[in-house]
C-alpha positions as CSV (number, residue, x, y, z in Angstrom):
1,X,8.8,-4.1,2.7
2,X,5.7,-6.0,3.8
3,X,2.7,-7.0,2.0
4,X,-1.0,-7.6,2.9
5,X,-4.3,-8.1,1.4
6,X,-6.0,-4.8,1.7
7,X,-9.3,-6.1,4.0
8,X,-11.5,-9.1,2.5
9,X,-9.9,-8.9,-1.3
10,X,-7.0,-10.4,-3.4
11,X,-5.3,-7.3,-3.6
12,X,-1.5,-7.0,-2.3
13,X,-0.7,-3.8,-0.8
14,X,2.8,-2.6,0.7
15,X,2.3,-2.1,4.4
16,X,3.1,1.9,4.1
17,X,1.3,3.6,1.8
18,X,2.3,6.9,-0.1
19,X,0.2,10.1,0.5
20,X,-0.1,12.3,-2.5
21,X,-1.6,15.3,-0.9
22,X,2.2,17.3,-0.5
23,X,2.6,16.8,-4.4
24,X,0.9,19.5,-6.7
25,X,1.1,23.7,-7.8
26,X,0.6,25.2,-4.2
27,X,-0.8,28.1,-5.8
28,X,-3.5,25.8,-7.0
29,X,-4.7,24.8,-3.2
30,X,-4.8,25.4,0.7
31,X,-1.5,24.5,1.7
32,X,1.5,26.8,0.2
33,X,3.9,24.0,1.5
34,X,2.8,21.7,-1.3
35,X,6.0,20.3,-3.2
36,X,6.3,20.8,-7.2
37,X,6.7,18.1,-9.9
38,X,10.8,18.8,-10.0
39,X,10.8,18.3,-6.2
40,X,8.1,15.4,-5.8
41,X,9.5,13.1,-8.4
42,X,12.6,11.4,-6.3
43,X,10.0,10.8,-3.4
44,X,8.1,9.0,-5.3
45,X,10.9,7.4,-6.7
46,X,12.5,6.4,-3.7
47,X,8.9,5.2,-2.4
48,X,9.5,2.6,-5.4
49,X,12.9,1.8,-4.4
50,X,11.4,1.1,-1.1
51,X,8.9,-1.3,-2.4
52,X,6.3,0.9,-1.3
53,X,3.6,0.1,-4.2
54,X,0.4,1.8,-3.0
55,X,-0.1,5.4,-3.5
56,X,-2.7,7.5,-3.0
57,X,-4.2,11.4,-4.2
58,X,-7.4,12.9,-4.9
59,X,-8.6,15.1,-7.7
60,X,-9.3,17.9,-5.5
61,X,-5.4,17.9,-4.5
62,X,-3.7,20.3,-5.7
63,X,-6.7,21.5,-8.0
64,X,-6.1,17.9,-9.8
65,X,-2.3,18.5,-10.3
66,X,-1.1,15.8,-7.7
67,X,-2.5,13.9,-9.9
68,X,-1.3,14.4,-12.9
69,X,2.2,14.4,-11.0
70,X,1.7,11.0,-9.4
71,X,0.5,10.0,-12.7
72,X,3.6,10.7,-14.8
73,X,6.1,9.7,-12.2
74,X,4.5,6.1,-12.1
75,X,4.4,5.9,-15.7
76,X,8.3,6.3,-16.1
77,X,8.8,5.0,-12.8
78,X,7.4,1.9,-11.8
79,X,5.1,-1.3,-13.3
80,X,1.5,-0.9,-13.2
81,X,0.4,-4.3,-12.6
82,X,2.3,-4.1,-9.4
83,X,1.0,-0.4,-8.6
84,X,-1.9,0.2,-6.7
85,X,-3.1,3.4,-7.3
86,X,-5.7,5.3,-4.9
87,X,-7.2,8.2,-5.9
88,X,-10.5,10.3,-4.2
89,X,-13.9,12.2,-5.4
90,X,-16.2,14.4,-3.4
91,X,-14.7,17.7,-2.8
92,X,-15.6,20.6,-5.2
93,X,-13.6,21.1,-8.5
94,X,-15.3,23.8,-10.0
95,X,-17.9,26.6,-9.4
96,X,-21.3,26.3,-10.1
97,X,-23.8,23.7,-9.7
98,X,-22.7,19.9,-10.2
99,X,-19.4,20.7,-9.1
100,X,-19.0,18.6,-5.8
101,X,-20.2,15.9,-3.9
102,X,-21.3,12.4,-4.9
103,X,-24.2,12.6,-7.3
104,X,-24.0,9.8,-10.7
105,X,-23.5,13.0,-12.5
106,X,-20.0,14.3,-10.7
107,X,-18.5,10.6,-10.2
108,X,-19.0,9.4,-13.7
109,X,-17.5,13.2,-14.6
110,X,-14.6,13.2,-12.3
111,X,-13.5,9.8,-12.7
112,X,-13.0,10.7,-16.9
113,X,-11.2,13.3,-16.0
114,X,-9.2,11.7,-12.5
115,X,-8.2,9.0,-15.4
116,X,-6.6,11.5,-17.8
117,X,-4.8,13.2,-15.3
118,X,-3.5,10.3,-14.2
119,X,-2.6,8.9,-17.6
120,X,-4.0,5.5,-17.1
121,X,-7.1,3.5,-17.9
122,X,-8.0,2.6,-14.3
123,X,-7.6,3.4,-11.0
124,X,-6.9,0.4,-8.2
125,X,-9.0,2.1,-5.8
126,X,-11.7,4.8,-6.4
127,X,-12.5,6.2,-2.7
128,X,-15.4,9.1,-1.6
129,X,-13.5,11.4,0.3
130,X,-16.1,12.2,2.2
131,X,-20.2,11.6,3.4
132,X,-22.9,13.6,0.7
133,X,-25.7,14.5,2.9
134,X,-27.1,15.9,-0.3
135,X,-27.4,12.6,-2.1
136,X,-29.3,9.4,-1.4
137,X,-26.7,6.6,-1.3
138,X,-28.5,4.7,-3.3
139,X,-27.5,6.9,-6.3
140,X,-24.3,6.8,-4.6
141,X,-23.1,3.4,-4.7
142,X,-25.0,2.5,-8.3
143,X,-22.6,5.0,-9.8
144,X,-19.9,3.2,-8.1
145,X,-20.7,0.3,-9.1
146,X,-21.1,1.0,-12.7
147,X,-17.8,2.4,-12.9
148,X,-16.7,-0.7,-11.7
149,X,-18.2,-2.6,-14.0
150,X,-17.3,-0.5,-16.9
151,X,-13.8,-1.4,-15.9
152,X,-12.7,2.0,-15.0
153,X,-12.4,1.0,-11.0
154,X,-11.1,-2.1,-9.3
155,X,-12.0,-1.7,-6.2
156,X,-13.9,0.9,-4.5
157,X,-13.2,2.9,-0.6
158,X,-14.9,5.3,1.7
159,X,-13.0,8.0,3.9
160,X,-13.7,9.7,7.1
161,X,-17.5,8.9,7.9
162,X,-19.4,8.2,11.1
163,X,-19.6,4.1,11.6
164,X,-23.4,4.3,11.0
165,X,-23.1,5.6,7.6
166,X,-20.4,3.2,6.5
167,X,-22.4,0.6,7.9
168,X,-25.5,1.8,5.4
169,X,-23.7,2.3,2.3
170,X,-22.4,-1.3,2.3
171,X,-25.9,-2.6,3.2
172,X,-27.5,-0.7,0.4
173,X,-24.6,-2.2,-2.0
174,X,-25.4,-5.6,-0.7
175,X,-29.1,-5.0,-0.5
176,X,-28.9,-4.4,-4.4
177,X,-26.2,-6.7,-5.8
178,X,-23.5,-3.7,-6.2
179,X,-19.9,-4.1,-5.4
180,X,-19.2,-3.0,-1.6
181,X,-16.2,-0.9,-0.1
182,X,-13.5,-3.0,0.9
183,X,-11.5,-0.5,2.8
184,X,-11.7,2.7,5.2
185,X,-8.9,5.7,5.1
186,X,-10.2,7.2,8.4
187,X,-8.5,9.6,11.1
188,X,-6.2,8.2,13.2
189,X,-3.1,8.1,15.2
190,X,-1.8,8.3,19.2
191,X,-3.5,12.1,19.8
192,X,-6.7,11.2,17.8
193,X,-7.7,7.6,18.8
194,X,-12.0,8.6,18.2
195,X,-12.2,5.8,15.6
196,X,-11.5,3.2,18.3
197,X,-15.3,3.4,19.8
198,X,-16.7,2.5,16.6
199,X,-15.5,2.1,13.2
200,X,-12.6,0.2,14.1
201,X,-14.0,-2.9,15.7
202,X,-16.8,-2.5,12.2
203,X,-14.3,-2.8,10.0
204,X,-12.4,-5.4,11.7
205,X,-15.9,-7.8,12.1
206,X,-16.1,-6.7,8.6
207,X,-13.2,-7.8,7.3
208,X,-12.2,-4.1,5.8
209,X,-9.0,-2.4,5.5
210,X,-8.0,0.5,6.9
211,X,-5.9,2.9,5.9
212,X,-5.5,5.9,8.3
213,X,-4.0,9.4,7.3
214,X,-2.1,11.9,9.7
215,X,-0.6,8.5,11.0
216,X,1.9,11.1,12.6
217,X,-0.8,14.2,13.7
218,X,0.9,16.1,11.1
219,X,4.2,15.8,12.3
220,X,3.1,16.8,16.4
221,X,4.4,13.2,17.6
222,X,7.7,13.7,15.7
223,X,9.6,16.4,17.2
224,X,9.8,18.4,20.5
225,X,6.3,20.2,21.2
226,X,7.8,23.7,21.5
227,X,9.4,22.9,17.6
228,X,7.6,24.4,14.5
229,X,7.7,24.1,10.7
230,X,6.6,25.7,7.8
231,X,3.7,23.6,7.5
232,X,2.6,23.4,11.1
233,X,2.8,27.4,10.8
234,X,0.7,27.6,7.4
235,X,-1.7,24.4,8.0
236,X,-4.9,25.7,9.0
237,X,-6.8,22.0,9.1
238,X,-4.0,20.3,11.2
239,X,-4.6,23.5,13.5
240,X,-8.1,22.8,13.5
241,X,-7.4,19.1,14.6
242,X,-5.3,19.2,17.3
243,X,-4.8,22.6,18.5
244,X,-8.0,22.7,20.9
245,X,-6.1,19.3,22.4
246,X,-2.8,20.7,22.8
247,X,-2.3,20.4,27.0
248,X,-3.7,16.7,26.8
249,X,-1.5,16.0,23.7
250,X,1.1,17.2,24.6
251,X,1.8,14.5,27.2
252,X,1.5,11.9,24.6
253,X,4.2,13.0,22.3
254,X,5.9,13.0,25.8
255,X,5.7,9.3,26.2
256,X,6.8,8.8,22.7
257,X,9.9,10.6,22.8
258,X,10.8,8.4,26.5
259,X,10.7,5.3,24.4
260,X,11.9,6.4,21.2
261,X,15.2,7.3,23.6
262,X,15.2,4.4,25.5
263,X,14.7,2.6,22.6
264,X,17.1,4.4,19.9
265,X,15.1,5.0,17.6
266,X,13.2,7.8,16.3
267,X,9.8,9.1,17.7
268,X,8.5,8.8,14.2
269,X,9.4,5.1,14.2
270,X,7.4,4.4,17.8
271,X,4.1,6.6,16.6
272,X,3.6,4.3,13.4
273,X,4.9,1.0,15.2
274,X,2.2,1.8,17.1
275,X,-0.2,2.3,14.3
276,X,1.4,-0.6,12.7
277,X,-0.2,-2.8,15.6
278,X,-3.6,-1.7,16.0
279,X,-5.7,-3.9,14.2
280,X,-7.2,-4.1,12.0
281,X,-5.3,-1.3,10.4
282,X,-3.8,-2.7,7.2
283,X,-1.2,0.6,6.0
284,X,-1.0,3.8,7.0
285,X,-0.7,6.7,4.7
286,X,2.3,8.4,4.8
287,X,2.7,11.8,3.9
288,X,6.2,11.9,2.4
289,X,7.7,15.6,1.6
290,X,11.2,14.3,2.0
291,X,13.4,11.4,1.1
292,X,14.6,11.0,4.6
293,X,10.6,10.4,5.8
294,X,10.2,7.5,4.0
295,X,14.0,6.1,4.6
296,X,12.8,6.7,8.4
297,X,9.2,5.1,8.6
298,X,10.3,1.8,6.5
299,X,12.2,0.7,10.0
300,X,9.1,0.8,12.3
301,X,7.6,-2.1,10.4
302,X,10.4,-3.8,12.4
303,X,9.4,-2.3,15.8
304,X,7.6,-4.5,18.3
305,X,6.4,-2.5,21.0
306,X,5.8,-4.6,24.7
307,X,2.5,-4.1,26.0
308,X,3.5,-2.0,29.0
309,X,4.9,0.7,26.0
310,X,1.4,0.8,24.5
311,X,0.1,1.0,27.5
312,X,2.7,4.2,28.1
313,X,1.7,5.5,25.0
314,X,-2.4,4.7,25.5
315,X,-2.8,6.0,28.8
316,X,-2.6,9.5,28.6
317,X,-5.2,10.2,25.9
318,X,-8.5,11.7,26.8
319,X,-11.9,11.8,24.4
320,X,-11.9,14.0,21.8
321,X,-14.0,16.2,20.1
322,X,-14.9,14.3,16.4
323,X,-13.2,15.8,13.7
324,X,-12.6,12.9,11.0
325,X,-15.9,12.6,9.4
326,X,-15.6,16.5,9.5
327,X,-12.4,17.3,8.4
């Protein structure tokens, strides 16, 4: 395994990061292909084994039980000064007014209870999972920072956003003395490349990490186009992200499986090599439902594609319809 600093901070991450968002009671949230706690435990295990050390969740997956999952299998698992542990807040966690978004009210609530479920006294990175339209960012980042400061946060992230907004938040933090995000978990991978125009090239001037999800478009550039699984039948958002794409896509995942062949290895391996090489992407988040994903992605941190294979890989894709600061 490889380590970095995760963007402009002292902080070592593992160069593959653990997503959480598979672990949890399915009948507690959107995607009935969720694992449970008897199932998720040796992934996360093997994740250790791996030297995988960052892992990341949200209280709103799972209805806050990948959390409380992740939480117990790093507690019996693994040493928590070495463990970087991500978790998210925005989404809504209960009916009723002052049950979402990103008001001082809701973060200084759902950080309490992220903690407990968690069963720690602080997380590594405290992220908002999404933009509140219905907040000033003022309030915002104050919160933030006070939970910082109260030693329940070490560091604090933003997730899919337009570039613009990003941009703002850190201003206002600087603006005001308040700590700053240090890193990005955006949308990204070979059939969604959007972030390239924009927040990309910020975060790279910037000196923040990034941390992209659906490194793998949800398992599209892994197998043959015409395959299916039980998630890719049941997952309504990776349907709404790359199903109105599908002809132009479909060529991609193409090119991918030519040079995974060619090469010998597995089309898994070339997407996040890839990924792995676009800067100034620090560790993708991989979304681990079996032992065998991880055992497969450690490898690509290995692969070296030429430039004429990125080109291969680059040249197909068309502009897309934006769908990460959305979805």
């Amino acid at each position: 395994m490889e380590y970095v600093k995760l963007g402009n901070t002292g902080l070592d991450v593992s160069r593959l990061c653990l997503g959480c968002m598979g672990f949890g009671v399915a009948e507690r949230w959107v995607h009935p292909w969720v694992m449970d706690e008897e199932s998720s435990r040796p992934i996360i295990k093997k994740a250790l084994e791996l030297g995988i050390n960052f892992f990341d969740t949200a209280n709103v997956y799972s209805d806050g039980t990948s959390e409380e999952i992740v939480g117990r299998a790093l507690k019996d698992f693994a040493n928590r000064d070495e463990i970087v542990l991500a978790t998210k807040v925005y989404f809504p966690m209960h009916e009723g007014p002052n049950g979402k978004g990103l008001s001082r009210k809701h973060i200084m609530s759902e950080i309490d209870k992220s903690l407990k479920r968690l069963g720690t006294d602080y997380v590594d990175l405290y992220q908002i999972h999404r933009w509140d339209y219905n907040t000033p960012i003022e309030e915002t980042m104050e919160a933030l920072h006070d939970i910082v400061k109260a030693g329940k946060v070490r560091y604090i992230g933003a997730s899919a956003m337009f570039a613009w907004q990003f941009l703002k938040a850190n201003h206002v933090a600087e603006k005001n003395g308040w700590t700053q995000f240090v890193s990005m978990q955006n949308h990204l991978n070979l059939l969604y490349r959007e972030e390239e125009r924009e927040m990309l090239p910020l975060c790279k001037e910037e000196k923040i990490g990034v941390i992209p999800y659906s490194p793998l478009a949800s398992g599209r550039l892994t197998r043959d186009w015409s395959e299916s699984t039980h998630r890719s039948e049941t997952d309504q958002v990776q349907k709404s992200k790359y199903d109105a794409s599908a002809d132009t896509d479909r060529l991609i995942a193409k090119q991918v499986a030519e040079i995974a062949e060619k090469r010998g290895v597995l089309r898994s391996q070339i997407a996040l090599a890839w990924l792995l090489q676009k800067e100034p992407v620090t560790a993708p988040i991989i979304g681990a439902t079996k032992i065998s994903h991880l055992e497969d992605a450690v490898p690509a941190l290995s692969i070296k594609l030429t430039p004429d294979e990125i080109t291969k890989l680059e040249e197909p894709y068309v502009p897309h319809p934006v769908v990460g600061p959305l979805i």
